[in-house]
C-alpha positions as CSV (number, residue, x, y, z in Angstrom):
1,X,0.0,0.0,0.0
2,X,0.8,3.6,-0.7
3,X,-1.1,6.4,0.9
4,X,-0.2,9.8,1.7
5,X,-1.3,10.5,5.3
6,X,-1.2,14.6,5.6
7,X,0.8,17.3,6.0
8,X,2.4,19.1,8.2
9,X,1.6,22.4,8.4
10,X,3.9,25.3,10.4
11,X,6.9,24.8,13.0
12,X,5.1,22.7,15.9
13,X,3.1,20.0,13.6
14,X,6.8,19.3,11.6
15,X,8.3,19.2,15.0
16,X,5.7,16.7,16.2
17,X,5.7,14.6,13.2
18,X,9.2,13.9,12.9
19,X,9.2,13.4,16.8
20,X,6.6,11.0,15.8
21,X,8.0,9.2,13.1
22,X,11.6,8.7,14.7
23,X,10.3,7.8,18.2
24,X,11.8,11.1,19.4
25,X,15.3,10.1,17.9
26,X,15.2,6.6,18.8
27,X,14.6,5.0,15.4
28,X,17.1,5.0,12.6
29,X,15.7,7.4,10.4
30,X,18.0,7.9,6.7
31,X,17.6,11.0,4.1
32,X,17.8,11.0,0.6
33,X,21.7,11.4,0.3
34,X,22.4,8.2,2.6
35,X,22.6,10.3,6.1
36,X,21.6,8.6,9.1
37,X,19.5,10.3,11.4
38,X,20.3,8.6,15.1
39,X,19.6,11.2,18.0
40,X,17.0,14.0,18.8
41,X,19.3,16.2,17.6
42,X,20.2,15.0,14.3
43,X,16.0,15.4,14.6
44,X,16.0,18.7,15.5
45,X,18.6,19.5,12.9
46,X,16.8,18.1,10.3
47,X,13.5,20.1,11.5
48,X,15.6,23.3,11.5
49,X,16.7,22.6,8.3
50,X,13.6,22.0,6.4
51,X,11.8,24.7,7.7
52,X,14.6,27.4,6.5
53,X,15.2,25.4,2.7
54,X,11.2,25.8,2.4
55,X,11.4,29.4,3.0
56,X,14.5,30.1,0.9
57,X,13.5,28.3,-2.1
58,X,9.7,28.7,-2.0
59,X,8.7,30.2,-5.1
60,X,5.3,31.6,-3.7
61,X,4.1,33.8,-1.0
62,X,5.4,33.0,1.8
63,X,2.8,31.5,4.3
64,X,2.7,30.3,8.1
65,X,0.2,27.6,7.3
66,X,1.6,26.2,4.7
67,X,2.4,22.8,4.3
68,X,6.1,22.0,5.6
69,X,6.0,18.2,4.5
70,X,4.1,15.5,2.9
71,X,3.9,12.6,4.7
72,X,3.8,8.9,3.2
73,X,3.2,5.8,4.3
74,X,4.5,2.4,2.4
75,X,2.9,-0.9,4.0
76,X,2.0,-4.6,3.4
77,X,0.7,-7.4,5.1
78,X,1.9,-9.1,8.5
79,X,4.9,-11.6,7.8
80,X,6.6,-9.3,5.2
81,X,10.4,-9.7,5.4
82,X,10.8,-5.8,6.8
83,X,14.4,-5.6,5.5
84,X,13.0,-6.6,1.3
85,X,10.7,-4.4,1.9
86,X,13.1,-1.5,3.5
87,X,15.2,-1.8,0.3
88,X,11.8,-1.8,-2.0
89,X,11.2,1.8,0.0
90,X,14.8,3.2,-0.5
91,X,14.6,2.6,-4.1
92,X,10.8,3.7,-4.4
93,X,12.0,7.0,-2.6
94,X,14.7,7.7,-4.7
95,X,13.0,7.3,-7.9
96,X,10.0,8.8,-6.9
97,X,10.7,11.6,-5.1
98,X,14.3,13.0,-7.3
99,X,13.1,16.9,-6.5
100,X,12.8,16.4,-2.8
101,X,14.2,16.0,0.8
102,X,13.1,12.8,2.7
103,X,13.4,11.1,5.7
104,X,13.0,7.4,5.7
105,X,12.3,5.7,8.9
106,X,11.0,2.0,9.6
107,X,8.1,0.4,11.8
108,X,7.9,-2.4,13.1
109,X,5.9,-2.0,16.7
110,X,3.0,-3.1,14.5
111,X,1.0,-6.1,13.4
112,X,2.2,-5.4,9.7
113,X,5.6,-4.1,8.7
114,X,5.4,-0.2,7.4
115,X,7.6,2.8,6.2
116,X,7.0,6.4,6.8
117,X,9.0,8.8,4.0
118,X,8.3,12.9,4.9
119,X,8.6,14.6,2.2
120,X,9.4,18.3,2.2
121,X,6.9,19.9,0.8
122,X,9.2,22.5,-1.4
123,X,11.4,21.0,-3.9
124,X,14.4,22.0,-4.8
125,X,13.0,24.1,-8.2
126,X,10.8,26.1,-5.5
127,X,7.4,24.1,-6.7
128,X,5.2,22.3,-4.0
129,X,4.7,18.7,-3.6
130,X,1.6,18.2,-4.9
131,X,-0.1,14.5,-5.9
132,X,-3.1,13.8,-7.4
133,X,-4.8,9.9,-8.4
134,X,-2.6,9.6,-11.4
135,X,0.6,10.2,-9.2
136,X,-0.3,7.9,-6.3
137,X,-0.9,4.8,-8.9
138,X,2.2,5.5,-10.6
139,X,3.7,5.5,-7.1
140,X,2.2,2.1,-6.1
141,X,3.4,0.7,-9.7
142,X,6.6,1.6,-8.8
143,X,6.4,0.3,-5.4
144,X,5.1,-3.0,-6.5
145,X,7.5,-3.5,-9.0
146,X,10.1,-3.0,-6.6
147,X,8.8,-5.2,-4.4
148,X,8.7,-8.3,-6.9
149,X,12.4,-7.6,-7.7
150,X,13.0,-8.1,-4.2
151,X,10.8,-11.5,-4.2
152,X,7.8,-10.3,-2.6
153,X,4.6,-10.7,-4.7
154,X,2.9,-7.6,-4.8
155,X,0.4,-5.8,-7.4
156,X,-0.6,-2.5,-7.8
157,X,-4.3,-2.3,-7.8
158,X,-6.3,1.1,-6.6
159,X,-8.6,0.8,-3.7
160,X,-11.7,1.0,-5.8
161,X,-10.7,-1.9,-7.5
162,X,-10.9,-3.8,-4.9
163,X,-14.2,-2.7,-3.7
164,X,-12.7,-0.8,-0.7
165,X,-14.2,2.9,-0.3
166,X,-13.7,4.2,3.0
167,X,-10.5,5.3,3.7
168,X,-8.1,4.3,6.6
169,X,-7.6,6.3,9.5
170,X,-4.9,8.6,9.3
171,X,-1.8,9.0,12.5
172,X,-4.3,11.4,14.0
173,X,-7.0,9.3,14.5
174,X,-4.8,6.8,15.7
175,X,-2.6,9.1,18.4
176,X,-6.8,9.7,19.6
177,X,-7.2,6.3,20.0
178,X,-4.1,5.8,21.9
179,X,-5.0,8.1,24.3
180,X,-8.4,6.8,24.5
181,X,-9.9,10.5,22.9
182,X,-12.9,9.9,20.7
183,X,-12.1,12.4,17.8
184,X,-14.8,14.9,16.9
185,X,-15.4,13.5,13.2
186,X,-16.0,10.0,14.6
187,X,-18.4,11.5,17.5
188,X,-20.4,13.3,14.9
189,X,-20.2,10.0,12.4
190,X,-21.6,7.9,15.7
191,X,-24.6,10.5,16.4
192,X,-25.6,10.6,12.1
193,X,-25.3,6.8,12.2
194,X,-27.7,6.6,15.2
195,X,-30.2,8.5,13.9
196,X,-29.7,6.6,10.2
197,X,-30.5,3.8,12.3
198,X,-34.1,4.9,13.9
199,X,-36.2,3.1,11.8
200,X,-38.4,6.2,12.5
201,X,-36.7,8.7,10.9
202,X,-34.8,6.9,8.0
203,X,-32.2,8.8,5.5
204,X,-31.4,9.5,2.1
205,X,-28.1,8.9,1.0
206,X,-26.5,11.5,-0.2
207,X,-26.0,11.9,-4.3
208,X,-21.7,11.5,-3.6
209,X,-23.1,8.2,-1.7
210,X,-25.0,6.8,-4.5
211,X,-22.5,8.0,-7.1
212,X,-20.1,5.4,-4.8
213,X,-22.4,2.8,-5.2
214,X,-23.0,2.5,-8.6
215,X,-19.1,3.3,-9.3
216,X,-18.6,0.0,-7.3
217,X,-21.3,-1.7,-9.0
218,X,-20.2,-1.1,-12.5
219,X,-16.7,-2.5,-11.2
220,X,-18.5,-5.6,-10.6
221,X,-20.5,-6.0,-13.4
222,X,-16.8,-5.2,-15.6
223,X,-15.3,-7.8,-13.7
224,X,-18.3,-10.6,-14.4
225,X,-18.5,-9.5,-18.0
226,X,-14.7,-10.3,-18.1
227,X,-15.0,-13.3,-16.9
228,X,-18.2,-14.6,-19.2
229,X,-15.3,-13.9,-22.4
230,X,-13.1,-15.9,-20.9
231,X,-15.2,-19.1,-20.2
232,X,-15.3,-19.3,-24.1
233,X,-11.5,-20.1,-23.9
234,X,-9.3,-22.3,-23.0
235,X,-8.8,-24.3,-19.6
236,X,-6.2,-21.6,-18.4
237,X,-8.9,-18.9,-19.2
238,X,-11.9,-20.9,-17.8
239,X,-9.9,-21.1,-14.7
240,X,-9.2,-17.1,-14.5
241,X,-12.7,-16.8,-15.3
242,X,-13.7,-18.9,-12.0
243,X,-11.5,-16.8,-10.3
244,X,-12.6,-13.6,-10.9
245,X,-16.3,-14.6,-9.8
246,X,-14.9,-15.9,-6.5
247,X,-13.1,-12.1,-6.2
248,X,-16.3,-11.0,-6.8
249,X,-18.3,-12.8,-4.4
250,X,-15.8,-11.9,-1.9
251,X,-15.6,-8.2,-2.6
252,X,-16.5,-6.2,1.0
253,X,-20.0,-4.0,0.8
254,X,-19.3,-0.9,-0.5
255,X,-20.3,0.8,2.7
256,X,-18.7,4.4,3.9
257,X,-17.8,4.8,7.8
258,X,-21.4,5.9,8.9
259,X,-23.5,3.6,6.9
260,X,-21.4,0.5,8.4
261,X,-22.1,1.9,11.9
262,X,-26.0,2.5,11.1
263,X,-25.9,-1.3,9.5
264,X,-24.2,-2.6,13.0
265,X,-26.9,-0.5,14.9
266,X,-29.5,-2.1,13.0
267,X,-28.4,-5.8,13.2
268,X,-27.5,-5.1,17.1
269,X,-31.4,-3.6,17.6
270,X,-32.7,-6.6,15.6
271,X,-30.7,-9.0,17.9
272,X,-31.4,-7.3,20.9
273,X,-35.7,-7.4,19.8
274,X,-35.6,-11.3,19.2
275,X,-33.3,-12.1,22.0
276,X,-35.9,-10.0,24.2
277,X,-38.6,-12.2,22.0
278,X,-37.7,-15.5,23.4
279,X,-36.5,-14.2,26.6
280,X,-40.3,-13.0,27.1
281,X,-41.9,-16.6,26.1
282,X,-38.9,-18.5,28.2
283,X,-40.3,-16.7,31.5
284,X,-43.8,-17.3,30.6
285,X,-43.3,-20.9,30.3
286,X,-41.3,-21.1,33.6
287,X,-44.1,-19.2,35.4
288,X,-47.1,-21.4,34.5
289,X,-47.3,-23.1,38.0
290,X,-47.5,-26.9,38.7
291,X,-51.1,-27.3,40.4
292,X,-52.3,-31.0,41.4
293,X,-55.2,-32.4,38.9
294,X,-58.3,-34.2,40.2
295,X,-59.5,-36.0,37.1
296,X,-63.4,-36.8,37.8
297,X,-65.1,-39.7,36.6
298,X,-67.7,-38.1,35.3
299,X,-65.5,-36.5,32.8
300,X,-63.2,-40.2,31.9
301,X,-65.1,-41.5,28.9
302,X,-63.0,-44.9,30.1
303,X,-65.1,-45.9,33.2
304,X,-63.6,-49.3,35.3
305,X,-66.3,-52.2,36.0
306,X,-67.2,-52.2,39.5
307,X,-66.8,-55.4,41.1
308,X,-70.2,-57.9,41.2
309,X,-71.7,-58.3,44.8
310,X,-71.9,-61.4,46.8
311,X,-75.4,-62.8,46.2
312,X,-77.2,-63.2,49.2
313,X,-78.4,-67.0,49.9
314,X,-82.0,-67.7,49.8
């Protein structure tokens, strides 16, 4: 994966992000020339230095809240060799990135191997970073194929492609977490979800919404008509074709943030209504008290004979 996670914007968030990044100077952290960044103040050195190449070079107006760096993030899945895939970052940086300072610096206190590389945000012709769709999927085509050379199989798909359309959270979200803090955007995402989820007041999606929805379903439907041409081929092809149904099938709801939480709400409520459902009728059946019953022989169709009486002698 390659996402950019934000920017830093004036002296405090840089500081705090490179603090961040290097585990205030405890992580091996290496630049685009090959230095290695080993203390807090190689850190701070680096901060300083950013901050006064940004406002030398910058071709614009100068501006306190602009961006000071560009952070990215290069990741795969748990049991990736973290060394292949340093190497895969080094050259994906240096490629990439041939106008701009970086800082490098690996992760590994995770479940899954991950990279951070800062950009800064001014490069040396005085331009801005600035990446749009078309540079992040050359980016991850670059990434991949690095990645293969170094024997890990990896393929450069975007997320839409793979039916994925809600973002992760970025480092903010997750220094909230951390510190148990419910951000506001995720308070105000649980309080829309609630109410989405009162079958008393349902809502309209909104027309971005729907446009995501039928985006996603016309990725299906390319997929499935791409695999009906290939079941007229060979085994090989029939075999692709089977495959790309089973992708299909497996492809997660294309559900934003707030419409997953109303869905859980709902299937939660639903639960909780039959669970009180049988809960009701269990106690109702244990309640019905035992009482003795006198069964009268009036009311027994299945009478027994009475017993004949001595005859009396004459």
């Amino acid at each position: 994966m390659v996402k950019v996670t934000g920017r830093s914007r004036g002296l405090v968030h840089l500081k705090q992000h490179l603090d961040y990044i290097t585990r205030n100077g405890r992580l091996l952290g290496e630049t685009q020339d090959g230095s290695k960044i080993t203390t807090r103040a190689d850190v701070r050195g680096l901060h300083d230095d950013w901050l006064a190449a940004n406002a030398l070079t910058e071709r614009s107006k100068p501006n306190p809240a602009a961006a000071q760096s560009v952070g990215v993030i290069l990741s795969m899945p748990a049991g990736t060799p973290p060394d292949r895939l340093h190497e895969a970052a080094r050259t994906w940086a240096r490629e990439s990135l041939p106008n701009n300072d970086w800082l490098m610096v690996r992760h590994e206190d995770k479940d899954h191997p991950h990279v951070h590389v800062t950009v800064r945000a001014v490069g040396y012709d005085g331009r801005r970073l600035v990446t749009g769709p078309a540079d992040l999927q050359r980016w991850r085509e670059t990434f991949a194929r690095e990645l293969r050379r170094h024997g890990i199989e990896a393929e450069a798909t975007p997320r839409q492609a793979r039916g994925a359309v809600r973002r992760n959270d970025g480092p903010a979200l997750h220094r909230l977490a951390g510190r148990g803090i419910e951000a506001n955007v995720i308070r105000r995402q649980t309080i829309e979800a609630s109410r989405d989820a009162d079958p008393k007041r349902p809502r309209k999606d909104a027309a971005w919404e729907g446009k995501v929805q039928q985006r996603q379903q016309n990725i299906r439907d390319t997929y499935l008509v791409h695999a009906a041409t290939l079941d007229d081929g060979d085994k090989a092809d029939q075999r692709l074709a089977s495959d790309l149904r089973s992708f299909v099938a497996g492809m997660p709801v294309p559900l934003n943030r707030r419409q997953a939480m109303a869905a859980n709400l709902r299937a939660a409520q639903k639960f909780s209504e039959q669970k009180d459902h049988y809960s009701v009728e269990d106690t109702t059946t244990r309640c019905i008290p035992t009482l003795p019953v006198k069964i009268s022989r009036e009311a027994n169709p299945i009478q027994e004979p009475r017993p004949e009486e001595p005859r009396r002698p004459r």
